[in-house]
C-alpha positions as CSV (number, residue, x, y, z in Angstrom):
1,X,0.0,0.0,0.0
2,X,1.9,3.1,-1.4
3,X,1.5,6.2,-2.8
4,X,4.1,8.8,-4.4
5,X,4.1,12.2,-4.9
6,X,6.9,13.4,-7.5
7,X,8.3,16.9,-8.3
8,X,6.3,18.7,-5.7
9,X,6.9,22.7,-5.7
10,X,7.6,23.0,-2.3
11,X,11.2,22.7,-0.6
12,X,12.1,19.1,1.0
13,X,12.9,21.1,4.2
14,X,9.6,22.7,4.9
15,X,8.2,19.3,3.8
16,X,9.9,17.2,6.1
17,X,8.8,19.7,9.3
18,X,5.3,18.4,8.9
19,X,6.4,14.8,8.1
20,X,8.0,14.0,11.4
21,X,4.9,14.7,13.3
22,X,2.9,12.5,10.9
23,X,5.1,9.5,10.5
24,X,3.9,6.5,12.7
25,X,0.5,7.7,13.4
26,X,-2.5,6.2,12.4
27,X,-4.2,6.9,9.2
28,X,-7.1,8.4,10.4
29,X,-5.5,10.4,13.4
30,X,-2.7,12.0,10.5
31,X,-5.9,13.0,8.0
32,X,-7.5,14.5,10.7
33,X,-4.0,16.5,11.7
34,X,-2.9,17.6,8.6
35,X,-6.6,18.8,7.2
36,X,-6.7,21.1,9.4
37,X,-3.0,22.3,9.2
38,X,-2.6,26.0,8.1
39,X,0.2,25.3,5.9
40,X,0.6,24.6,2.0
41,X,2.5,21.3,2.5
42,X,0.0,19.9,4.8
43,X,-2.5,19.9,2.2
44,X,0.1,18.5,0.1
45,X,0.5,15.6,2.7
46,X,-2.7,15.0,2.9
47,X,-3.8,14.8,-1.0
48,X,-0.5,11.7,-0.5
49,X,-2.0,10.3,2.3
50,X,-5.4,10.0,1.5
51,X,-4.4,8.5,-2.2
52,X,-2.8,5.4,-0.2
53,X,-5.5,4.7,1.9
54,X,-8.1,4.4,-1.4
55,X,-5.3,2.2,-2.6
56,X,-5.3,0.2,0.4
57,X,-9.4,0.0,0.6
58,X,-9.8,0.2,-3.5
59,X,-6.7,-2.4,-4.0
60,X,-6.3,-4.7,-0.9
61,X,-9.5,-4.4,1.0
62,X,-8.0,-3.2,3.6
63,X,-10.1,-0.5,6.5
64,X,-9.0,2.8,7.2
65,X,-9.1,1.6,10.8
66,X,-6.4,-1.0,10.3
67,X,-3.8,1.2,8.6
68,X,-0.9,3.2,9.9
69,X,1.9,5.3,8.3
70,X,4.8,3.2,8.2
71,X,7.3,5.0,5.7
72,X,7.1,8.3,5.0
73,X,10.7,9.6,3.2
74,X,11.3,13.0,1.8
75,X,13.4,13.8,-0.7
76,X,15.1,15.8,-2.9
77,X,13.3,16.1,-6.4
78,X,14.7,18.5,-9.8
79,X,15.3,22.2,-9.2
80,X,14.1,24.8,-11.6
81,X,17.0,27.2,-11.8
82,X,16.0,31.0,-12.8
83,X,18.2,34.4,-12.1
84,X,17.5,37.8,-10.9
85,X,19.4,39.8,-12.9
86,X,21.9,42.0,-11.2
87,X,24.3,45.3,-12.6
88,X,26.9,44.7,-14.7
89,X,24.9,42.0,-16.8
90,X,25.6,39.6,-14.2
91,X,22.8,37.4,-12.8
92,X,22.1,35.7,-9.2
93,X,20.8,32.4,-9.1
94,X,17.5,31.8,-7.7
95,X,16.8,27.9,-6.9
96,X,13.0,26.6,-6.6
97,X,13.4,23.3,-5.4
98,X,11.4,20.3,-5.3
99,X,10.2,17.4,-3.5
100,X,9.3,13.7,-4.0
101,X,7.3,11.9,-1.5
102,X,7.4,7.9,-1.0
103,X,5.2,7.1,2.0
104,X,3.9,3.0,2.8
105,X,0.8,2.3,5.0
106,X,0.9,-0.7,7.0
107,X,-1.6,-3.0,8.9
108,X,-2.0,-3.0,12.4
């Protein structure tokens, strides 16, 4: 029971803040955290974490219940480079990273 979330406009960093917290919990308990969240990436969690457990109930029968965050890893994804141009014709680098998500549910 998995679900991925690939190239994700937001930095690995702030992603990972919300992450800890969430990984190990139950799957109910972590929707109910993380919908009401005030922060982009929560809402990003959430889309993740709700698409593996309609996997697990669509896929393997499994009940909401049952299921608890197991693996939940953060990582780095591409990074869209763009430049703010600066005097002289020179240019400073402006870095909009990215993040994959890889998160497994696991029966209780």
């Amino acid at each position: 029971m998995k679900a991925y979330g690939k190239n994700i406009r937001i930095s690995p960093k702030k992603l990972r803040v919300t992450a800890e917290v969430v990984r190990g919990m139950p799957t109910g308990q972590a929707l109910k955290f993380l919908k009401f969240a005030p922060t982009k990436w929560a809402a990003i969690l959430y889309k993740v974490v709700n698409s593996a457990v309609s996997n697990a109930e669509h896929n393997d029968n499994q009940s909401q219940d049952d299921l608890y965050i197991d693996t939940l890893v953060i990582t780095k994804g591409i990074v869209y480079k763009r430049g703010r141009p600066v005097s002289r014709g020179r240019m400073h680098p402006i870095l909009k990273r990215t993040s994959n998500i890889r998160l497994e549910l696991q029966v209780k």
